[in-house]
PDBQT receptor file of N, H, CA, C and O in Angstrom, charges set to zero:
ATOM      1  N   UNK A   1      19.251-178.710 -14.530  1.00  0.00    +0.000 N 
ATOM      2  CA  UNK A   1      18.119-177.876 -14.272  1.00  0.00    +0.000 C 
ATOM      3  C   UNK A   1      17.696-178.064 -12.819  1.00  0.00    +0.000 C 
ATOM      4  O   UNK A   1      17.858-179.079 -12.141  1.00  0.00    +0.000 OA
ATOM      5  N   UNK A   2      17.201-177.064 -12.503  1.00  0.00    +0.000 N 
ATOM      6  H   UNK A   2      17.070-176.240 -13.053  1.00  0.00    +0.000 HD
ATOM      7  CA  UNK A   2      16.997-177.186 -10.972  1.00  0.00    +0.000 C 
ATOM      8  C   UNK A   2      15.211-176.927 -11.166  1.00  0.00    +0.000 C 
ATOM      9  O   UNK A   2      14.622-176.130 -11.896  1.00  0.00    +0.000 OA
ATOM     10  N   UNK A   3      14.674-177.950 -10.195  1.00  0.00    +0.000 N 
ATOM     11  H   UNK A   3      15.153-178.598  -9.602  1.00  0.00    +0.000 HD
ATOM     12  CA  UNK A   3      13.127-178.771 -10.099  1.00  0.00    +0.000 C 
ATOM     13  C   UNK A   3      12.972-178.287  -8.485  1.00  0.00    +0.000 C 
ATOM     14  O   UNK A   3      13.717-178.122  -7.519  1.00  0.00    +0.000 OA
ATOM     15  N   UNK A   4      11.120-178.128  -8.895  1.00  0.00    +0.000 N 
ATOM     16  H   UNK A   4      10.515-178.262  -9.680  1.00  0.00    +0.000 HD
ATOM     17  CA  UNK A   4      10.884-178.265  -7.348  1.00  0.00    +0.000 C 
ATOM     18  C   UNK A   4       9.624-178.887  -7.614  1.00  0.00    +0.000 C 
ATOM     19  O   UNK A   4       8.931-178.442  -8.529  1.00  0.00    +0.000 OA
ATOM     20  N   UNK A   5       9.184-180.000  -6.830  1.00  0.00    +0.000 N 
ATOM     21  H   UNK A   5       9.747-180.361  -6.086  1.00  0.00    +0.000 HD
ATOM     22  CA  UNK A   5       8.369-180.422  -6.798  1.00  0.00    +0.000 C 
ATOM     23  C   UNK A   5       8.040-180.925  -4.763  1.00  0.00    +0.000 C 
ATOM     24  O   UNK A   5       8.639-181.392  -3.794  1.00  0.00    +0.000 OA
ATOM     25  N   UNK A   6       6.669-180.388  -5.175  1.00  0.00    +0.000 N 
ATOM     26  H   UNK A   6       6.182-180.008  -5.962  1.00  0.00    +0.000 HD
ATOM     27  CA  UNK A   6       6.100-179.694  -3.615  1.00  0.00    +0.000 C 
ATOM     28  C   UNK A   6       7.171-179.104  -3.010  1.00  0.00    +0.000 C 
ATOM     29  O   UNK A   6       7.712-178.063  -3.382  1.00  0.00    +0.000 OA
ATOM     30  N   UNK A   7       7.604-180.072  -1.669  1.00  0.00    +0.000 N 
ATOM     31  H   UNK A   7       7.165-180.918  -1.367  1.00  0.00    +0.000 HD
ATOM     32  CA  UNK A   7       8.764-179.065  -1.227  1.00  0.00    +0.000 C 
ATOM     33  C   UNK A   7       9.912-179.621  -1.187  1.00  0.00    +0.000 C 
ATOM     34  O   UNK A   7      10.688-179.504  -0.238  1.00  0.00    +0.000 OA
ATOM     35  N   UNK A   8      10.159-180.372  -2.361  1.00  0.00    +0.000 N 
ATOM     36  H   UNK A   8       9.529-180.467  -3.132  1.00  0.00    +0.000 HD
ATOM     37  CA  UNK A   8      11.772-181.063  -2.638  1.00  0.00    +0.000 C 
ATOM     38  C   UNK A   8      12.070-180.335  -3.944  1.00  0.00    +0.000 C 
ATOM     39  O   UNK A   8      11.425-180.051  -4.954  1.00  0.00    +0.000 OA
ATOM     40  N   UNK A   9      13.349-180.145  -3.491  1.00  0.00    +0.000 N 
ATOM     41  H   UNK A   9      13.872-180.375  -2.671  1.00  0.00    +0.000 HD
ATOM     42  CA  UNK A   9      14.057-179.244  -4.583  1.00  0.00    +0.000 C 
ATOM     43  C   UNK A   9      15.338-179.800  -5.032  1.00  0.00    +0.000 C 
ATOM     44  O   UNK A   9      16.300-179.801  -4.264  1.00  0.00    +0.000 OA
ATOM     45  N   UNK A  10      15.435-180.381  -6.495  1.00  0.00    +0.000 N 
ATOM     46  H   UNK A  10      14.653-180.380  -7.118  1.00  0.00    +0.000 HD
ATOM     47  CA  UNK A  10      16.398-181.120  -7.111  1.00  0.00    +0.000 C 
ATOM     48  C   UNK A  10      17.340-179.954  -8.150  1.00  0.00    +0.000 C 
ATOM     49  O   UNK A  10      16.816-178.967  -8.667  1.00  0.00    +0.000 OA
ATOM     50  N   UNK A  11      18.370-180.215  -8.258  1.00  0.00    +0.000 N 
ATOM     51  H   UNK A  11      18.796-181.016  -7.839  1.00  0.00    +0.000 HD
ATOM     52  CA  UNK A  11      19.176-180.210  -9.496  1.00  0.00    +0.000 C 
ATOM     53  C   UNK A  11      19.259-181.330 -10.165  1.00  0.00    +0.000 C 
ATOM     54  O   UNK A  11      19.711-182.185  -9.403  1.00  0.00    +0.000 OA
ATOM     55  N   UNK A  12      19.036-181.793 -11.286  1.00  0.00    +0.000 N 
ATOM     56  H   UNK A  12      18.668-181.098 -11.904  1.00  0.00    +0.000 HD
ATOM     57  CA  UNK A  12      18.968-182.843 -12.158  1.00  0.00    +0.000 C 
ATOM     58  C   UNK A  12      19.276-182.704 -13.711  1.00  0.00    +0.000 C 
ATOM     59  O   UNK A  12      18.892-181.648 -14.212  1.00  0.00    +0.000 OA
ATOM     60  N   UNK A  13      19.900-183.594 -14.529  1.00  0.00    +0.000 N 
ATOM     61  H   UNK A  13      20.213-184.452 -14.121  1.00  0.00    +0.000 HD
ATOM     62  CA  UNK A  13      19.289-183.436 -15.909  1.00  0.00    +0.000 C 
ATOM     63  C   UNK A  13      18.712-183.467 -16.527  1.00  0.00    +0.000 C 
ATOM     64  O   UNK A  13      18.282-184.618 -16.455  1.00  0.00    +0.000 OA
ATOM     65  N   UNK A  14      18.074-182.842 -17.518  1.00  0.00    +0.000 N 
ATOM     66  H   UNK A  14      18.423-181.907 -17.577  1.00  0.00    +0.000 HD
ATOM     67  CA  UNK A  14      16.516-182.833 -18.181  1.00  0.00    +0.000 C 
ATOM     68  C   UNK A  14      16.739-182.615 -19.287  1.00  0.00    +0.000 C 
ATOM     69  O   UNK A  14      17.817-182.088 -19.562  1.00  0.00    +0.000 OA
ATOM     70  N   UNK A  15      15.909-182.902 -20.209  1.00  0.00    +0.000 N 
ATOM     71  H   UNK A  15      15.033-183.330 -19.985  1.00  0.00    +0.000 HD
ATOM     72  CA  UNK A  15      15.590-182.985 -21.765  1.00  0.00    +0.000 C 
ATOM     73  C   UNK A  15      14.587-183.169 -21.886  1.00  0.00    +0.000 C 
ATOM     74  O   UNK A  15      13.929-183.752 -21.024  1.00  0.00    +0.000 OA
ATOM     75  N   UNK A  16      13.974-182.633 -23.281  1.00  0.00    +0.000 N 
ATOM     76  H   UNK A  16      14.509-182.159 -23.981  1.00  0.00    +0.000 HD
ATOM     77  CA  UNK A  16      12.842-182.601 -24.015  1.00  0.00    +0.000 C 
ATOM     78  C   UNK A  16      13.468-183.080 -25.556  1.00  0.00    +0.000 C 
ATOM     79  O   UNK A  16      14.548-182.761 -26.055  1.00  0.00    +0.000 OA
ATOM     80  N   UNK A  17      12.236-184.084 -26.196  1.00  0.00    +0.000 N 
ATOM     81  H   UNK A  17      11.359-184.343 -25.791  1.00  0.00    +0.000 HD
ATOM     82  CA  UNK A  17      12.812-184.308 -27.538  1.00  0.00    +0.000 C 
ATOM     83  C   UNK A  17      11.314-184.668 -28.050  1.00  0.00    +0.000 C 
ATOM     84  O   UNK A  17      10.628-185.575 -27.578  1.00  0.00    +0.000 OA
ATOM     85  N   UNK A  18      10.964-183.877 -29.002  1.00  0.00    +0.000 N 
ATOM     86  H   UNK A  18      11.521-183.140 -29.385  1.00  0.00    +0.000 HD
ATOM     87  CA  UNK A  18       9.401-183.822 -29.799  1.00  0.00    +0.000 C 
ATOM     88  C   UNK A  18       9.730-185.100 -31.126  1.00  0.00    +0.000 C 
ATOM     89  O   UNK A  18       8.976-185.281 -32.083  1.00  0.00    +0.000 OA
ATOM     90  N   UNK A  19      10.966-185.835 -30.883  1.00  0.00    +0.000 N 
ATOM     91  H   UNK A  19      11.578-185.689 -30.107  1.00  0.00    +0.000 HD
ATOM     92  CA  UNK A  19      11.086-186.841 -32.350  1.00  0.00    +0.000 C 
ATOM     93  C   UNK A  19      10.910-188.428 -31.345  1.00  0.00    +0.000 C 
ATOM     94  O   UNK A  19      11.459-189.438 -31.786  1.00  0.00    +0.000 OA
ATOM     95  N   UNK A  20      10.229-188.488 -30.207  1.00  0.00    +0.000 N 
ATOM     96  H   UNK A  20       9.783-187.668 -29.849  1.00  0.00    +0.000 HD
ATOM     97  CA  UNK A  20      10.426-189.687 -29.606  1.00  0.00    +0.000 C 
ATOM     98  C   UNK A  20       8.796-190.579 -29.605  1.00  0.00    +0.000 C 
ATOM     99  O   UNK A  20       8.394-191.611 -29.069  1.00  0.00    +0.000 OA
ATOM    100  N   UNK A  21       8.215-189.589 -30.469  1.00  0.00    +0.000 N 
ATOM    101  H   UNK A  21       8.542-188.751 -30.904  1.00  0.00    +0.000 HD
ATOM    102  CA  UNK A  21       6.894-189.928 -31.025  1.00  0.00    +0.000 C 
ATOM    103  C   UNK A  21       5.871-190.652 -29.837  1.00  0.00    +0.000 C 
ATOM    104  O   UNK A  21       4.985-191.461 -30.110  1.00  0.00    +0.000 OA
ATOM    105  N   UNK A  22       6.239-190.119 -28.337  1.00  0.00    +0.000 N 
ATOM    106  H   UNK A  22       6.958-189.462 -28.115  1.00  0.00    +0.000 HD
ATOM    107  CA  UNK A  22       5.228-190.351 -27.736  1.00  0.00    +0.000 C 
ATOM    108  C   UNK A  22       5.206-188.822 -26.789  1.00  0.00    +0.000 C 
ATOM    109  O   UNK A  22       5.956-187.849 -26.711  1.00  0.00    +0.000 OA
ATOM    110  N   UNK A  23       3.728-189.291 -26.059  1.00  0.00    +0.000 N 
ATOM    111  H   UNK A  23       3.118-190.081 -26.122  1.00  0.00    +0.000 HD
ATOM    112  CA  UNK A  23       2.970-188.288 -25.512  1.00  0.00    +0.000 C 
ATOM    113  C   UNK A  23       3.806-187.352 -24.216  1.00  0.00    +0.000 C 
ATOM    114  O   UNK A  23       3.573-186.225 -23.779  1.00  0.00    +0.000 OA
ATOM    115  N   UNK A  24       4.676-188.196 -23.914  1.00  0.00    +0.000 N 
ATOM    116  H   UNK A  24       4.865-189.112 -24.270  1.00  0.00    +0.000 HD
ATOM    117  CA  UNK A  24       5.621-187.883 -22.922  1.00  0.00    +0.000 C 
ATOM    118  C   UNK A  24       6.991-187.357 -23.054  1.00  0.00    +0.000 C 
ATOM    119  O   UNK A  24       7.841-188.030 -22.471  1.00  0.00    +0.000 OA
ATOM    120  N   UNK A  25       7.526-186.008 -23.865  1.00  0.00    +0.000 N 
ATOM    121  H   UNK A  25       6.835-185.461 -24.338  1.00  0.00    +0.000 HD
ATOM    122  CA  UNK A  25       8.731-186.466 -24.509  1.00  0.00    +0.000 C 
ATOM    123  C   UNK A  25      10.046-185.925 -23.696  1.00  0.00    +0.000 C 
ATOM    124  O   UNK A  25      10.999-185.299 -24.159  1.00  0.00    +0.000 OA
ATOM    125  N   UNK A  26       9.836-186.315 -22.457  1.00  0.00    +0.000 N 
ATOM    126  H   UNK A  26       9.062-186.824 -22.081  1.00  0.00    +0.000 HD
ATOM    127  CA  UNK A  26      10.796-186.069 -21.627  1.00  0.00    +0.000 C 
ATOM    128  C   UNK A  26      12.173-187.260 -21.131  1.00  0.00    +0.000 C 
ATOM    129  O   UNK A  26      12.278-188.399 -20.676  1.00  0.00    +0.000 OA
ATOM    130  N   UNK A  27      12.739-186.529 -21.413  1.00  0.00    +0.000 N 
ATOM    131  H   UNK A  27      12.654-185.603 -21.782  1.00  0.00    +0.000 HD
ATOM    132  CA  UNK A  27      14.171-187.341 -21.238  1.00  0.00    +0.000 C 
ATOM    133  C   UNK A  27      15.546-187.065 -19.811  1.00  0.00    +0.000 C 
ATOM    134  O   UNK A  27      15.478-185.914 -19.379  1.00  0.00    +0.000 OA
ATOM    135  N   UNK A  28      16.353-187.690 -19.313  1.00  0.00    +0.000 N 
ATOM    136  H   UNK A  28      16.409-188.625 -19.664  1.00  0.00    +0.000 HD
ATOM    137  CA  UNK A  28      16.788-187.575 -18.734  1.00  0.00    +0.000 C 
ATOM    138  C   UNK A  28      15.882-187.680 -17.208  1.00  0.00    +0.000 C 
ATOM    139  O   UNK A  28      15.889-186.677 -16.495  1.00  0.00    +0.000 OA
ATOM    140  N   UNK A  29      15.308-188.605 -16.864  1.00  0.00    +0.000 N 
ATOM    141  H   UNK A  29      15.301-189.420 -17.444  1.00  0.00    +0.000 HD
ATOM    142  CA  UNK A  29      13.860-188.903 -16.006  1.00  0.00    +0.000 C 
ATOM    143  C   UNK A  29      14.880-189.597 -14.577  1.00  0.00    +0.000 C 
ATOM    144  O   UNK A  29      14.283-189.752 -13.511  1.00  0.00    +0.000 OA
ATOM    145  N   UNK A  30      15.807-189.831 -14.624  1.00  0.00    +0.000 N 
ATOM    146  H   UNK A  30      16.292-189.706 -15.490  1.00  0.00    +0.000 HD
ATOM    147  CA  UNK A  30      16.995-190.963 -13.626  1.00  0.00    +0.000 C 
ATOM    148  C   UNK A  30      17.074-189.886 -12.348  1.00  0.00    +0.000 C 
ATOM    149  O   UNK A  30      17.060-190.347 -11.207  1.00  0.00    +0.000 OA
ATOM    150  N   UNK A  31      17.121-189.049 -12.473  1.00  0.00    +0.000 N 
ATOM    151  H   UNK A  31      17.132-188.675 -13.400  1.00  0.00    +0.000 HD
ATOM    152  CA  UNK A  31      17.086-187.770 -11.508  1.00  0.00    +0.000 C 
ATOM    153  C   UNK A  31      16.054-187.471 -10.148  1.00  0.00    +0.000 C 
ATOM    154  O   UNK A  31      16.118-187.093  -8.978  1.00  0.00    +0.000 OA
ATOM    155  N   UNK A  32      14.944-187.979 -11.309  1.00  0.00    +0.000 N 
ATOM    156  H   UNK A  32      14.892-188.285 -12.259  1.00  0.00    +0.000 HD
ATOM    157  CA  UNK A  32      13.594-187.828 -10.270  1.00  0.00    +0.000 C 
ATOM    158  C   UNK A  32      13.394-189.221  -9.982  1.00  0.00    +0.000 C 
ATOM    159  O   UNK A  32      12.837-189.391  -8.897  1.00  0.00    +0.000 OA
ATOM    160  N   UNK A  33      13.719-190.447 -10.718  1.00  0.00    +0.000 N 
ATOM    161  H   UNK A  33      14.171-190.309 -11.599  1.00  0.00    +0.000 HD
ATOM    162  CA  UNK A  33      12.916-191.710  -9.961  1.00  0.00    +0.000 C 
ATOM    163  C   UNK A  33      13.244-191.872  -8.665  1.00  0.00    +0.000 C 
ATOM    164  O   UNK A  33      12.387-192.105  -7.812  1.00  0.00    +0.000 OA
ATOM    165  N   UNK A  34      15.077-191.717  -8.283  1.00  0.00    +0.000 N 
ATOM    166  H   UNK A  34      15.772-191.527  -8.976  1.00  0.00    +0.000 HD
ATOM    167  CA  UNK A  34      15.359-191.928  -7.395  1.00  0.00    +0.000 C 
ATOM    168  C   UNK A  34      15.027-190.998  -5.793  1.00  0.00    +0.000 C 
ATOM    169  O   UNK A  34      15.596-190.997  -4.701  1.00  0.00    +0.000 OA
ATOM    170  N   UNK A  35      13.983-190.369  -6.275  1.00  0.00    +0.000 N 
ATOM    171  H   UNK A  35      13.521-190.371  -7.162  1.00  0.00    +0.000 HD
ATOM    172  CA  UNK A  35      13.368-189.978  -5.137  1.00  0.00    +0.000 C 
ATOM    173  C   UNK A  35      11.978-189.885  -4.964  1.00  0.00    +0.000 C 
ATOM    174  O   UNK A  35      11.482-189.416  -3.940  1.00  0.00    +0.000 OA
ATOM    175  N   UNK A  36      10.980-190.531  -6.411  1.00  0.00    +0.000 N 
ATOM    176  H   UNK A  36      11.384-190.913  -7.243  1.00  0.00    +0.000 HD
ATOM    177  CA  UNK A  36      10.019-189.678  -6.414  1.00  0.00    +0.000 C 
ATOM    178  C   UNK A  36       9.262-191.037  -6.838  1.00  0.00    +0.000 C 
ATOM    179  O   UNK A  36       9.990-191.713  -7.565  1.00  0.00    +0.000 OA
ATOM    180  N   UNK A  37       7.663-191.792  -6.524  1.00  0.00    +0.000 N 
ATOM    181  H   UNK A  37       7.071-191.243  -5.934  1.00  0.00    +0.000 HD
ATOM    182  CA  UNK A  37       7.033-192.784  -7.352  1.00  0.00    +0.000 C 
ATOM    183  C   UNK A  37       6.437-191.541  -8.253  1.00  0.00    +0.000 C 
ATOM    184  O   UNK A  37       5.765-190.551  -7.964  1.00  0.00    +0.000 OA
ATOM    185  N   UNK A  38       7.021-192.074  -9.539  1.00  0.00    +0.000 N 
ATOM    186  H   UNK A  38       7.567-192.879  -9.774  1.00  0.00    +0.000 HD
ATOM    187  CA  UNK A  38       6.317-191.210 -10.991  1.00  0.00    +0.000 C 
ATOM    188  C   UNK A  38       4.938-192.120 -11.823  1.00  0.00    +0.000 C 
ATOM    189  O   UNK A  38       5.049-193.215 -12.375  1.00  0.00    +0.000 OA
ATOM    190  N   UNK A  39       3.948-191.464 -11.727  1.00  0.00    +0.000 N 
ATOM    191  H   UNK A  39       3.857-190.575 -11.279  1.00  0.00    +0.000 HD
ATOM    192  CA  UNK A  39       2.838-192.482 -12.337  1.00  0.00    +0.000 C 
ATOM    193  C   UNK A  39       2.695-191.185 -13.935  1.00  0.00    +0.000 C 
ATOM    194  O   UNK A  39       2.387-189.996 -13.858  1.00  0.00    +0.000 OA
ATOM    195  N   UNK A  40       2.947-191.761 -14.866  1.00  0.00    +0.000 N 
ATOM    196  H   UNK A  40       3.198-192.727 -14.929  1.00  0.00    +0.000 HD
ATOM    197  CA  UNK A  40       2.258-190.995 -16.050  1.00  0.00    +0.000 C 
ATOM    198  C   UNK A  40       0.994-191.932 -16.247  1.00  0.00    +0.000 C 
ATOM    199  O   UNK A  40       0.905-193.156 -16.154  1.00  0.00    +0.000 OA
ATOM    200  N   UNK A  41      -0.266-190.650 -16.647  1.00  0.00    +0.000 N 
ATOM    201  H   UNK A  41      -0.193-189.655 -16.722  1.00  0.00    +0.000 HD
ATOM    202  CA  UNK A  41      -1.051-190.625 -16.997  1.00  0.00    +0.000 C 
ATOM    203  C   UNK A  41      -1.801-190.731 -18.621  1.00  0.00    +0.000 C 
ATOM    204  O   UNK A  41      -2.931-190.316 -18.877  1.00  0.00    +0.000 OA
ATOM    205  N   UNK A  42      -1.020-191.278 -19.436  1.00  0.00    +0.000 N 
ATOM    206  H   UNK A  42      -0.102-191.615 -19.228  1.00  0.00    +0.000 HD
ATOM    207  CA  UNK A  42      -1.548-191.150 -20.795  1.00  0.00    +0.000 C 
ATOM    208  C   UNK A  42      -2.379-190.418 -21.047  1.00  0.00    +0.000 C 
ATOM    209  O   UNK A  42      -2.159-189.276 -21.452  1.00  0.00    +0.000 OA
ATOM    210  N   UNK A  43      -3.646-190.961 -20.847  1.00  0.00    +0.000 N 
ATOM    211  H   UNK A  43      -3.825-191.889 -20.518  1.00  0.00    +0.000 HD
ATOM    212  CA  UNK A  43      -5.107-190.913 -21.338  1.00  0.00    +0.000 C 
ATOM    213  C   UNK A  43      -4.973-189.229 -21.039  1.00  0.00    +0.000 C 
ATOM    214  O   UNK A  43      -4.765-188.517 -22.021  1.00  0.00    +0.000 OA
ATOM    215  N   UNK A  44      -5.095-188.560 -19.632  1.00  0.00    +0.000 N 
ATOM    216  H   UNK A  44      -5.264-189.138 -18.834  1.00  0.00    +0.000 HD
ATOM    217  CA  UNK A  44      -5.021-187.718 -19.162  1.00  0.00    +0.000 C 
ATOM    218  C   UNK A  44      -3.840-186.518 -19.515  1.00  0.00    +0.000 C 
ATOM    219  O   UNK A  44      -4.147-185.348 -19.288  1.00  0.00    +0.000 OA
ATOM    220  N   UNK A  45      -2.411-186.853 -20.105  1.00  0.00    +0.000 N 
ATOM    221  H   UNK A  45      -2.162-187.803 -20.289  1.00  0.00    +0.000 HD
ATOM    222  CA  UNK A  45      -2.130-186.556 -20.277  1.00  0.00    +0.000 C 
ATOM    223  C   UNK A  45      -0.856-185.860 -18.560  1.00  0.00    +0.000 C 
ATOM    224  O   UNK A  45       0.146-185.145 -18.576  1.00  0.00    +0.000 OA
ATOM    225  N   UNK A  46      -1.545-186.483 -17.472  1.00  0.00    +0.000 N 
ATOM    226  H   UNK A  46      -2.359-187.064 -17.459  1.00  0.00    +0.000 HD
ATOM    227  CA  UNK A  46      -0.905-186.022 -16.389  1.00  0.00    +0.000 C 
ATOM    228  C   UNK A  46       0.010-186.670 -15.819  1.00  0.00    +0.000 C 
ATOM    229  O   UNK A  46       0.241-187.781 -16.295  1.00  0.00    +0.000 OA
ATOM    230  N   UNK A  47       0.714-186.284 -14.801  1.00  0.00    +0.000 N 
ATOM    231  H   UNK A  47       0.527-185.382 -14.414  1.00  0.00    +0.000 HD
ATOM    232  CA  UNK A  47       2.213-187.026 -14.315  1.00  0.00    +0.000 C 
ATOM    233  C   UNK A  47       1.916-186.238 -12.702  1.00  0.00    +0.000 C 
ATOM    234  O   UNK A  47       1.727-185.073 -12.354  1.00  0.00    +0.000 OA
ATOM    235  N   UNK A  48       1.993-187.538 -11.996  1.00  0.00    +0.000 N 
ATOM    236  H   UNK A  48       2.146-188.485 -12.279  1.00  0.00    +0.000 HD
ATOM    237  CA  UNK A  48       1.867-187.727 -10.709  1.00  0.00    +0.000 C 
ATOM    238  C   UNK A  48       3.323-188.432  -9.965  1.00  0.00    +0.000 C 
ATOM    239  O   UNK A  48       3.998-189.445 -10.147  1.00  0.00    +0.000 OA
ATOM    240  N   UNK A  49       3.343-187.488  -9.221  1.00  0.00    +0.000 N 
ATOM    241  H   UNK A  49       2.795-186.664  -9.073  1.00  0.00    +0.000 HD
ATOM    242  CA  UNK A  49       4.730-187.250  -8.176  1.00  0.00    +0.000 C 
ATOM    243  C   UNK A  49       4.482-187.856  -6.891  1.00  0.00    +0.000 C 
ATOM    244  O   UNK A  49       3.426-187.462  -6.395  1.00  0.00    +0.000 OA
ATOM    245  N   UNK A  50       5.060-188.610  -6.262  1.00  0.00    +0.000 N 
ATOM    246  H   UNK A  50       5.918-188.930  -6.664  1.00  0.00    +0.000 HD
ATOM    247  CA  UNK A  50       4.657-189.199  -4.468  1.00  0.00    +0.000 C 
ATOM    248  C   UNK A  50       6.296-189.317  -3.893  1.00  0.00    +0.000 C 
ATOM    249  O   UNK A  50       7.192-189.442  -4.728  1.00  0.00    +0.000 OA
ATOM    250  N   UNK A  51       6.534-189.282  -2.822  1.00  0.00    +0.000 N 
ATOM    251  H   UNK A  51       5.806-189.181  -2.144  1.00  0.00    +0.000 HD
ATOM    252  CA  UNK A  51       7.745-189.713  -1.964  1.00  0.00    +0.000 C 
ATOM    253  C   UNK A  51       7.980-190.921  -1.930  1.00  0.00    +0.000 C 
ATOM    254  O   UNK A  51       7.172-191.797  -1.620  1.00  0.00    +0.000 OA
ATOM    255  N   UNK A  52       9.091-191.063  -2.241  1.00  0.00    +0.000 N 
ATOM    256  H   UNK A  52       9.747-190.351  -2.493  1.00  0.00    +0.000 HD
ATOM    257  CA  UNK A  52       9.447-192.580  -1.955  1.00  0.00    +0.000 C 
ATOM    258  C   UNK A  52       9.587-193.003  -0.302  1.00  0.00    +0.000 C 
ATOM    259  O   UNK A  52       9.861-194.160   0.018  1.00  0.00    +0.000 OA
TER     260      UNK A  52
């Protein structure tokens, strides 16, 4: 899948799976760490992106 976040633009793999019984159910995440500090937000429900 191809991502853009602000103005970096990835091809990466991605998944979604609603049986992983948490709030976050995104999978295939190896794509974005290596460029991106990822903070999830629980409580909030939000996901925060920064440059490495």
């Amino acid at each position: 899948m191809e991502v853009q976040i602000g103005k970096e633009r990835l091809t990466i793999l991605l998944g979604f799976s609603d049986k992983l019984g948490i709030r976050f159910n995104l999978l295939g995440r190896s794509g974005i760490f290596g460029h991106f500090k990822v903070c999830f937000d629980e409580k909030d429900f939000v996901i925060t992106f920064a440059l490495l």
